[in-house]
C-alpha positions in Angstrom: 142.3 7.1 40.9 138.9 8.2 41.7 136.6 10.8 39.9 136.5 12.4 43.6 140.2 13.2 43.9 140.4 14.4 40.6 137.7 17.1 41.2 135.6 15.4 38.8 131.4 13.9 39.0 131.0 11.0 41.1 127.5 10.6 39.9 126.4 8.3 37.2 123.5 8.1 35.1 123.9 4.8 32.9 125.4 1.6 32.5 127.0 -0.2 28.9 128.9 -3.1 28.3 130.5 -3.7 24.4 130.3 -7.1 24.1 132.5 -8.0 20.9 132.1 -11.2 19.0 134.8 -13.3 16.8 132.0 -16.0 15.6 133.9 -18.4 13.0 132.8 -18.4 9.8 131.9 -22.1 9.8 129.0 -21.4 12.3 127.7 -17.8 10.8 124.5 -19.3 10.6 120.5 -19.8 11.8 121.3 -21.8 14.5 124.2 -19.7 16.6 122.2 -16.5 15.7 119.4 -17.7 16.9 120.5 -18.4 20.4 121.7 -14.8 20.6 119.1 -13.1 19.3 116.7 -14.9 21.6 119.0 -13.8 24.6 118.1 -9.8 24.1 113.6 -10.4 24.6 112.4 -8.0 26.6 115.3 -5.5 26.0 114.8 -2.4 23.7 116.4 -2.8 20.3 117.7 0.6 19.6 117.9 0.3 15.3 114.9 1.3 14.9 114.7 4.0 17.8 114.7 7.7 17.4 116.0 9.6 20.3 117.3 8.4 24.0 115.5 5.4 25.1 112.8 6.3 28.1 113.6 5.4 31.6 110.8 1.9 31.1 113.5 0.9 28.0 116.7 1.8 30.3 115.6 -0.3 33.1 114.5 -3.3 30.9 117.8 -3.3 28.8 118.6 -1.4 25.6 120.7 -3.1 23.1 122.1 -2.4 19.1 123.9 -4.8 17.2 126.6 -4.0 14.6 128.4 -6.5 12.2 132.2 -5.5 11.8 133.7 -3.9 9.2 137.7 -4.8 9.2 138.7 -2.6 5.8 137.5 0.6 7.8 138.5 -0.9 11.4 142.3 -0.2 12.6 145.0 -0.9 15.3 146.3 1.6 17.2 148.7 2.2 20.1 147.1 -0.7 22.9 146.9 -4.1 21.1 143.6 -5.8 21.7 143.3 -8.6 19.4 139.8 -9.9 21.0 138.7 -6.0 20.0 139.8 -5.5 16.6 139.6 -9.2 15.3 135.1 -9.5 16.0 133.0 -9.4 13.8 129.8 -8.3 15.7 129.0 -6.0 18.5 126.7 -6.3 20.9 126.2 -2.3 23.0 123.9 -2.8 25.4 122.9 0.0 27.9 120.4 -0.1 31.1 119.8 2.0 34.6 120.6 -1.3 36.1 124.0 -3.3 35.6 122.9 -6.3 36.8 120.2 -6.5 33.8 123.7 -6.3 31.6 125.8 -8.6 33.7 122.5 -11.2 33.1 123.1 -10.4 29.5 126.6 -11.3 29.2 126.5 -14.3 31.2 123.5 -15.7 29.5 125.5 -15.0 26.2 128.8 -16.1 27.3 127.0 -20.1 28.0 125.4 -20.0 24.8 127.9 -19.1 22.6 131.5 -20.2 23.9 130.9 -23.9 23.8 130.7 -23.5 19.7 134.6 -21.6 20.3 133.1 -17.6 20.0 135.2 -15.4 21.7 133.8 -13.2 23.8 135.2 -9.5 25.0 133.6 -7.5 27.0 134.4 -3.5 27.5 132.1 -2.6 30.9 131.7 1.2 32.0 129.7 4.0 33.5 127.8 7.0 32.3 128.6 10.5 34.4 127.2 13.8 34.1 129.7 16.1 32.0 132.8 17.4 34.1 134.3 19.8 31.8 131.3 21.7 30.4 130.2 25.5 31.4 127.1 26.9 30.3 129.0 28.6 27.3 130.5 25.0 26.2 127.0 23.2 27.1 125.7 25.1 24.1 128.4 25.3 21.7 129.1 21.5 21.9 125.6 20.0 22.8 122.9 22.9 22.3 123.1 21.7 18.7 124.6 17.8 18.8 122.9 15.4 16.9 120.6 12.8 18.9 120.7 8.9 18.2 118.8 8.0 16.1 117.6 4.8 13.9 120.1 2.7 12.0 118.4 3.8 8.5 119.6 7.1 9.0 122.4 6.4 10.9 123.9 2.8 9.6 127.5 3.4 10.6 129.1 2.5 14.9 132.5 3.1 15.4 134.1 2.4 19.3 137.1 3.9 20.3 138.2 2.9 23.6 141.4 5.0 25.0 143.3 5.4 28.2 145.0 8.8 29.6 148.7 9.0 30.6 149.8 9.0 34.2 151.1 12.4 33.5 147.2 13.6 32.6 145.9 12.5 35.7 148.9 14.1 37.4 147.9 17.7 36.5 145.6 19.6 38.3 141.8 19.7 37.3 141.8 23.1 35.7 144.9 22.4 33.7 143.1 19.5 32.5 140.3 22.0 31.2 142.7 23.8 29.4 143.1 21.4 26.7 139.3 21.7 25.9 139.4 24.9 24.7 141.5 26.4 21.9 144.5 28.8 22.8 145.0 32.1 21.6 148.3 34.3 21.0 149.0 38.3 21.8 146.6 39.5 19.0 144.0 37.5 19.5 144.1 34.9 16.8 143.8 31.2 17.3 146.8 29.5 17.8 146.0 25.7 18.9 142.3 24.3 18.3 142.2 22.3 21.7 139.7 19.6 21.8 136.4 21.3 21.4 137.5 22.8 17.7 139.4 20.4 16.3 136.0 18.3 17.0 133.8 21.3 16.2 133.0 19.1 12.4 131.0 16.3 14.3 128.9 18.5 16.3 125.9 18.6 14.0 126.3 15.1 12.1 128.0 12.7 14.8 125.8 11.1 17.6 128.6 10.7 20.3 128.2 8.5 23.5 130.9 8.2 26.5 131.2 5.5 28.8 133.7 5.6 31.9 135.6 2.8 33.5 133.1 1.9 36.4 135.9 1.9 39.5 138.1 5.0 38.9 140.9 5.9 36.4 144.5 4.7 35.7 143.5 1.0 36.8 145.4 -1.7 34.9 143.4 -3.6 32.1 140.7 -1.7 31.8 140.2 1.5 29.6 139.7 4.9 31.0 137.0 5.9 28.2 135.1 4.5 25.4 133.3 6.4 22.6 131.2 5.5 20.7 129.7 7.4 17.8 127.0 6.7 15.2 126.5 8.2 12.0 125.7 8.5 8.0 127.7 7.0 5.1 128.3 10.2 3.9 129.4 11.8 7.1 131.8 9.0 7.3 134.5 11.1 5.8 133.6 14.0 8.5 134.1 11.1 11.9 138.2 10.5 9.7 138.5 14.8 9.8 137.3 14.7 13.3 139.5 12.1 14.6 142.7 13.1 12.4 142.2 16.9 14.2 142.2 15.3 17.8 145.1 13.3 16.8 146.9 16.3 15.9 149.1 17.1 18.1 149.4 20.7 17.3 146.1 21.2 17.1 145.0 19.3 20.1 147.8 19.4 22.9 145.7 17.0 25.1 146.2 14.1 22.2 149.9 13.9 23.6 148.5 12.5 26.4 146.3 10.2 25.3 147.1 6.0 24.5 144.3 4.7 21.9 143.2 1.0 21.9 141.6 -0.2 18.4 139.4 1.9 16.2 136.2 -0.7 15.7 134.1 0.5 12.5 130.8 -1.9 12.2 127.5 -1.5 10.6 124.2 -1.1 12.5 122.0 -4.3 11.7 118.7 -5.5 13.4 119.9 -8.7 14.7 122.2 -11.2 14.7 120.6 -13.5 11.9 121.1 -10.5 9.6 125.1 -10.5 9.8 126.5 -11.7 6.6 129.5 -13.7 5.8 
């Protein structure tokens, strides 16, 4: 299904790829980190950055690198063992996709002869769909921007996939479930979306990335977040999440098929992941 027939942007802005790692322990060492480290020269390395990248840094490459962190990482509905089971993550993010496609093929031959596994999650930027002038304010006006890995040490990704029956409604019932619900007198019945997230707004850097050929295609998510953030907001991204998950809360969650939640830390580059 394409954004066009679902009344929603065809434009896009960006390009990621997630590029997860399961590196054995036996060859967590100089050598193999060396050969992926050198991979990223010329690219932007976004741990130390503060605010977007400029449009020089898109078109050369961005990337961030995050070591997993399985005691805070979890399964959920679609099982994706090549997801949940890495232990680092490679985000990259560029104006031009072949720049990433160069990237993962480049890494893929340096590091798959040693046995890494290699998953990839590949998507689009787009302009916001479901966002009015009023909601452009309450849920961006005051978002927190990216910004280094000092301040912000904690990545998780949650990729995710809509129901048939989602794609099935029309584009303004689809809205709907943005926006909380109100009974006879007025009073706030069901949060919607856009409250039961309201927590993150101010302490939660949140990127979405789209799947690049349309919706509701086979093996390939619909969505992936990704969201940056301090330890001690940590506890804030679990309220957030539990609210959207709440079905009577958030309607639109009944409608929604989650592949793993992956929680890593931010680190500088791949020579710095420890066993």
């Amino acid at each position: 299904m394409q954004p066009g027939d679902l009344n929603l942007t065809t434009d896009i802005i960006g390009h990621q790829r997630y590029v997860f790692l399961k590196i054995p322990l036996e060859l967590q060492g100089p050598e193999l980190a060396g050969r992926i480290d050198g991979l990223s020269r010329g690219m932007q390395n976004l741990n130390d950055a503060t605010g977007s990248p400029s449009n020089d840094a898109l078109q050369r490459g961005c990337y961030q690198i995050l070591q997993g962190l399985p005691e805070r990482s979890s399964p959920r509905e679609i099982d994706h063992p090549a997801v949940i089971e890495a232990n680092l993550l490679i985000r990259l993010e560029s104006s031009d996709p072949q720049r990433l496609l160069c990237y993962e093929t480049g890494l893929r031959k340096e590091v798959e002869p040693f046995g890494v596994t290699v998953e990839s999650l590949v998507g689009v930027q787009r302009p916001r769909s479901y966002t009015s002038h009023a909601m452009t304010q309450f849920a961006y006006a005051a978002a927190q921007g990216p910004g280094p890995a000092e301040r912000h040490p904690l990545g998780v990704v949650t990729p995710l996939n809509k129901t048939q029956q989602w794609w099935d409604f029309d584009s303004m019932h689809r809205e709907s479930f943005f926006l909380p619900r109100y009974d006879t007198d007025e009073n706030v019945i069901v949060k919607g979306h856009s409250l039961a997230a309201a927590a993150g707004i101010s302490c939660i850097t949140r990127r979405l990335m789209h799947a690049p050929d349309g919706y509701a295609r086979k093996s390939i998510y619909d969505f992936v977040g990704y969201f940056e953030f301090s330890e001690e907001n940590a506890s804030v991204f679990e309220e957030v999440m539990a609210g959207l998950r709440d079905l009577g809360q958030n309607p639109e969650w009944k409608y929604v098929r989650e592949g793993p939640e992956w929680w890593g830390r931010r680190i500088r580059r791949a020579s710095d992941l420890r066993q």
